[in-house]
VMD Tcl script that builds the backbone (N, CA, C; Angstrom):
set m [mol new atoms 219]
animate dup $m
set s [atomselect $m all]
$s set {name element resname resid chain x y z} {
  {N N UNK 1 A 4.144 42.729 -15.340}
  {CA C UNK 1 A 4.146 44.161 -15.113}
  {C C UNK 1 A 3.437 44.441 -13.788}
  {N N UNK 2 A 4.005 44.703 -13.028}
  {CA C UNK 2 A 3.328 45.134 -11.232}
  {C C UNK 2 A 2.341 46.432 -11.383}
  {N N UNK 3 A 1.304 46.187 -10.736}
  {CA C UNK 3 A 0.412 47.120 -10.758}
  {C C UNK 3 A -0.572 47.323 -11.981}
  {N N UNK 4 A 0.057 46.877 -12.858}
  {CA C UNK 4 A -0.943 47.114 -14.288}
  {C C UNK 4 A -2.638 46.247 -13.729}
  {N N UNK 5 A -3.543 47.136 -14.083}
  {CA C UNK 5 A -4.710 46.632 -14.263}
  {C C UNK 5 A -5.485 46.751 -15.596}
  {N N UNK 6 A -6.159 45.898 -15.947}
  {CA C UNK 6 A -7.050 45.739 -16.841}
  {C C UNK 6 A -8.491 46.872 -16.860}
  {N N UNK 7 A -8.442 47.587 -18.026}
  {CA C UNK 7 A -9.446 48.818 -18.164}
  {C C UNK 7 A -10.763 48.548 -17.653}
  {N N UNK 8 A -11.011 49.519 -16.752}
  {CA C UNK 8 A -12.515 48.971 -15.583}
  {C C UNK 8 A -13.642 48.685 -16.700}
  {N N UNK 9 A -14.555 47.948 -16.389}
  {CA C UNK 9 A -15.684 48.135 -17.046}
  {C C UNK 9 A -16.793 47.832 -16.093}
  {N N UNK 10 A -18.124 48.775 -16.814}
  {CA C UNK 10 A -19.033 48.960 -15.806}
  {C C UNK 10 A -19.883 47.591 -14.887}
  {N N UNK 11 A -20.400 47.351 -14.487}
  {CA C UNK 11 A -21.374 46.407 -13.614}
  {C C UNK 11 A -22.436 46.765 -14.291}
  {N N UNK 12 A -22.561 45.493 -15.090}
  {CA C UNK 12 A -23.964 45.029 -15.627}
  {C C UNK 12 A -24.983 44.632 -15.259}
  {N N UNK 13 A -26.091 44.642 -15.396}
  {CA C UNK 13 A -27.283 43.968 -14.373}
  {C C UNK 13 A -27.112 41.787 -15.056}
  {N N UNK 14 A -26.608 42.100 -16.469}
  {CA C UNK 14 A -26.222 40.637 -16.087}
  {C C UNK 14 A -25.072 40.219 -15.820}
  {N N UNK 15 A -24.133 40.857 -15.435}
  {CA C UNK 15 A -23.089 40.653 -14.794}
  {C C UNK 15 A -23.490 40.329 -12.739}
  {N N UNK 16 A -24.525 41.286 -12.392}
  {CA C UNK 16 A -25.109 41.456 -11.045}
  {C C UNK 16 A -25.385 39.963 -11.077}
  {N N UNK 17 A -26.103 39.838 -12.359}
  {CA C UNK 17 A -27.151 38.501 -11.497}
  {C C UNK 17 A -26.516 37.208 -12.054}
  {N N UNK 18 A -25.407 37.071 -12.791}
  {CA C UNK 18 A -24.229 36.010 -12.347}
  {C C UNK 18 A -23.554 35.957 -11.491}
  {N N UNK 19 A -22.907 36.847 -10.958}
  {CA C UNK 19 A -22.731 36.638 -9.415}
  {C C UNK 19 A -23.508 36.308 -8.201}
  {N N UNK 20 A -24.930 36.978 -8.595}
  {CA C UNK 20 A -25.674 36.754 -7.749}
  {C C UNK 20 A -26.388 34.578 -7.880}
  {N N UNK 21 A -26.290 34.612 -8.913}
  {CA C UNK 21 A -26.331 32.585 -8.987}
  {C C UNK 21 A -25.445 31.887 -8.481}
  {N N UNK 22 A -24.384 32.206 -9.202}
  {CA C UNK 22 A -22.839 31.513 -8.518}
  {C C UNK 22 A -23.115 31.575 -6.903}
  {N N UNK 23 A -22.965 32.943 -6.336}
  {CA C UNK 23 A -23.342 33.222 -4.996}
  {C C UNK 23 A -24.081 32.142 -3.957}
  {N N UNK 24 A -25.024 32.353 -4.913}
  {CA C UNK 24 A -26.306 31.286 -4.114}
  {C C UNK 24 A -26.040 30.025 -3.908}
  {N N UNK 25 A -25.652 29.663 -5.790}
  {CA C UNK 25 A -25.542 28.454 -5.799}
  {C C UNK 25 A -24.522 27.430 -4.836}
  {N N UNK 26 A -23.352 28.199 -4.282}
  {CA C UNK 26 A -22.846 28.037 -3.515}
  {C C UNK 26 A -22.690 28.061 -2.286}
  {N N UNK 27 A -23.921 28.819 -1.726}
  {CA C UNK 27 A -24.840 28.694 -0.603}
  {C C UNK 27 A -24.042 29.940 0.369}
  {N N UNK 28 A -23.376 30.875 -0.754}
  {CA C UNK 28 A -22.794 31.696 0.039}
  {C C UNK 28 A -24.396 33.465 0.785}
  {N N UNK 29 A -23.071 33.935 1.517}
  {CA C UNK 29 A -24.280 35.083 2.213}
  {C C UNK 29 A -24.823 36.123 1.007}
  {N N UNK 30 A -26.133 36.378 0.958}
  {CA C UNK 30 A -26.579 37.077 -0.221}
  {C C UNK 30 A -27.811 37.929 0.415}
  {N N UNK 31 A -27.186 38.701 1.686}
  {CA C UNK 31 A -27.975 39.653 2.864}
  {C C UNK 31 A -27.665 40.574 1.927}
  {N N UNK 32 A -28.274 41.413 2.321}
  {CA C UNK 32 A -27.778 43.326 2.330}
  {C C UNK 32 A -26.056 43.366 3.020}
  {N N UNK 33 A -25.582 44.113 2.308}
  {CA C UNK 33 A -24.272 44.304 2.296}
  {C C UNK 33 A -22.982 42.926 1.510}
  {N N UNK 34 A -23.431 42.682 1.272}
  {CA C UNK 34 A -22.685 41.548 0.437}
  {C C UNK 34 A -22.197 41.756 -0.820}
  {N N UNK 35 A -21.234 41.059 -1.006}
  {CA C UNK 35 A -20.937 41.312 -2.301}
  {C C UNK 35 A -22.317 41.144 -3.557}
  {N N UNK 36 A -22.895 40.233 -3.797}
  {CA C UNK 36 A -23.783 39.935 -4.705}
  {C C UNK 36 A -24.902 41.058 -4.490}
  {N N UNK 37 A -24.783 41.177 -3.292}
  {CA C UNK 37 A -25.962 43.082 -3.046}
  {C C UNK 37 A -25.391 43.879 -3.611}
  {N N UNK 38 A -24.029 44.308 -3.718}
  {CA C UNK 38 A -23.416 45.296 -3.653}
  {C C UNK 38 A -22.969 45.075 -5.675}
  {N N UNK 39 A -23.172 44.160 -5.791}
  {CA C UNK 39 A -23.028 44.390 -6.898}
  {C C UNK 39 A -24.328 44.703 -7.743}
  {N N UNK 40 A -25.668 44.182 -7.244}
  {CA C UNK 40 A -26.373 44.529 -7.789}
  {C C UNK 40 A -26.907 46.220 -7.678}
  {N N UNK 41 A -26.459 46.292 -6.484}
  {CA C UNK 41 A -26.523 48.004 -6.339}
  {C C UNK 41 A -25.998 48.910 -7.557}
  {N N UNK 42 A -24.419 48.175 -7.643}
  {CA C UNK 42 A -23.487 49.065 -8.725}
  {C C UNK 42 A -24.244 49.046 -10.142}
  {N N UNK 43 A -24.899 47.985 -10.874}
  {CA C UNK 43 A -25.494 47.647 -11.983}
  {C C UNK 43 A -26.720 48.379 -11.798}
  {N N UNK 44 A -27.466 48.518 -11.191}
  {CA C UNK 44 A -29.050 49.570 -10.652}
  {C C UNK 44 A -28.375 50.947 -11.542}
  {N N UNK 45 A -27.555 51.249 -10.622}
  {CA C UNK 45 A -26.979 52.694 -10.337}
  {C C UNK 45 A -26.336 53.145 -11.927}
  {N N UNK 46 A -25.429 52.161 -12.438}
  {CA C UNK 46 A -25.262 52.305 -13.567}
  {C C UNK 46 A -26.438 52.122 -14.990}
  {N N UNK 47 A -27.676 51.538 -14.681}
  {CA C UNK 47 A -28.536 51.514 -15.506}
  {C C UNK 47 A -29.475 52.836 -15.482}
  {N N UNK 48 A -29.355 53.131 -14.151}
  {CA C UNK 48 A -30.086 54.715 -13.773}
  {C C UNK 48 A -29.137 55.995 -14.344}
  {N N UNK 49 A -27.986 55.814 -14.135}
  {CA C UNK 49 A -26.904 56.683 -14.748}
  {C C UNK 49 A -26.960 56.702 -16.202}
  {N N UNK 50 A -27.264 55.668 -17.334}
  {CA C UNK 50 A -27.356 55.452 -18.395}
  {C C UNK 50 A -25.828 55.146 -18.990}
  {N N UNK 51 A -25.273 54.762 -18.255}
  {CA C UNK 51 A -23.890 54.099 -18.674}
  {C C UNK 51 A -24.186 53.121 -19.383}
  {N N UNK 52 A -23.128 53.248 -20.674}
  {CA C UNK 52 A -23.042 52.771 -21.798}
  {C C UNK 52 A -22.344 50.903 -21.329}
  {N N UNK 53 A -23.359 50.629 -21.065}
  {CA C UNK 53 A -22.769 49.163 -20.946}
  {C C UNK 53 A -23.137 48.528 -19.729}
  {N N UNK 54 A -24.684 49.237 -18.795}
  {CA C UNK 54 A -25.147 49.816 -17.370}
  {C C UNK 54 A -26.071 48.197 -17.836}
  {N N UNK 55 A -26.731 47.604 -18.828}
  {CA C UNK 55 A -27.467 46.543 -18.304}
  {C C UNK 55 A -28.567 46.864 -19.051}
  {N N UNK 56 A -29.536 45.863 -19.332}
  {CA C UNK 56 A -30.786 45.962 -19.729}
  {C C UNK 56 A -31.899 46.099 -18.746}
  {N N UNK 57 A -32.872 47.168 -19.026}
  {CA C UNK 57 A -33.688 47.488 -18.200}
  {C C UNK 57 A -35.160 46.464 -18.120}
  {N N UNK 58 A -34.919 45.100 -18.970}
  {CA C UNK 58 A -35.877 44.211 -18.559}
  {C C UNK 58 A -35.257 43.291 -17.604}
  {N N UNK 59 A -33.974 43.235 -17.289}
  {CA C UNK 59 A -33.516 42.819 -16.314}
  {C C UNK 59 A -33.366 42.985 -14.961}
  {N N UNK 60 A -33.508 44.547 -14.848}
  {CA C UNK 60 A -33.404 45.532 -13.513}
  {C C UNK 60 A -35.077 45.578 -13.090}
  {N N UNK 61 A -35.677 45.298 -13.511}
  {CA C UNK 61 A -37.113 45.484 -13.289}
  {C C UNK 61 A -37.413 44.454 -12.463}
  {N N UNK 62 A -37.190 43.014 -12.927}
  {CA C UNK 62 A -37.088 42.255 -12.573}
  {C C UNK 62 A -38.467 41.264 -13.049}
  {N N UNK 63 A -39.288 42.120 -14.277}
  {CA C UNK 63 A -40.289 41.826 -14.913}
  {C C UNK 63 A -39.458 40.708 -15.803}
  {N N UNK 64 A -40.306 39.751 -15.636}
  {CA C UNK 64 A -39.574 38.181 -16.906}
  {C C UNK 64 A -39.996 38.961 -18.433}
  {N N UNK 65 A -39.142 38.365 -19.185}
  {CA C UNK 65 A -39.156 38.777 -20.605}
  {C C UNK 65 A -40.422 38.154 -21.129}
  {N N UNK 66 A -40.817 38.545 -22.455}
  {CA C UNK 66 A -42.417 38.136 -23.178}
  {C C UNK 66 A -42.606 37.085 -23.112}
  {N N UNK 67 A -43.092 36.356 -22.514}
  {CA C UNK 67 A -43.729 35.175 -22.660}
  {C C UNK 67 A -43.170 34.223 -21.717}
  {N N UNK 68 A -42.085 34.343 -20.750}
  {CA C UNK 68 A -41.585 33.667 -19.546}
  {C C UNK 68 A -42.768 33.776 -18.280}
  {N N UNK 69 A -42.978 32.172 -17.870}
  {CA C UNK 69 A -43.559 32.301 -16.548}
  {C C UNK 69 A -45.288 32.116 -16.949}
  {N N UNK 70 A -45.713 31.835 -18.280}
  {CA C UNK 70 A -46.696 31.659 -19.038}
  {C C UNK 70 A -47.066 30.449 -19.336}
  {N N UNK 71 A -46.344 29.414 -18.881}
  {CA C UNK 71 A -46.696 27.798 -19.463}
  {C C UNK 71 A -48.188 27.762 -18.836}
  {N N UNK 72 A -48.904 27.165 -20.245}
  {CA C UNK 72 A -50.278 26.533 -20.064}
  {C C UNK 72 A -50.368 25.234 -19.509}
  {N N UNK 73 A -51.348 25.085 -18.706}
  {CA C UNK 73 A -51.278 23.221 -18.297}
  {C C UNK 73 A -52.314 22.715 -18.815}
}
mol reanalyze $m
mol bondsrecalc $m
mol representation Tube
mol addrep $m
């Protein structure tokens, strides 16, 4: 079927920051204006908007979840 697209769905903040790994991991550009920026922009914007499907806000913070980043030595 020509032209048919698949029903949009929003930009997630973990949707942002899988692209944003892949990205890296591939040693691609991850400046300001880039796709992996630009997506994390769209996921921000949609978590600030309160779109239903916008991302978790312990993710956008960029604060690690309870107890990450805590190992005792």
């Amino acid at each position: 079927m020509a032209g048919a697209r698949a029903p949009k769905k929003p930009m997630t903040t973990t949707d942002a920051s899988r692209i944003q790994s892949t990205q890296a991991k591939a040693g691609n550009d991850m400046s300001k204006g880039s796709f992996p920026a630009k997506a994390q922009a769209a996921a921000q914007t949609n978590l600030n908007k309160g779109i239903p499907g916008g991302g978790s806000a312990k993710i956008a913070t960029g604060k690690p979840a309870s107890g990450a980043g805590s190992k005792k030595k």
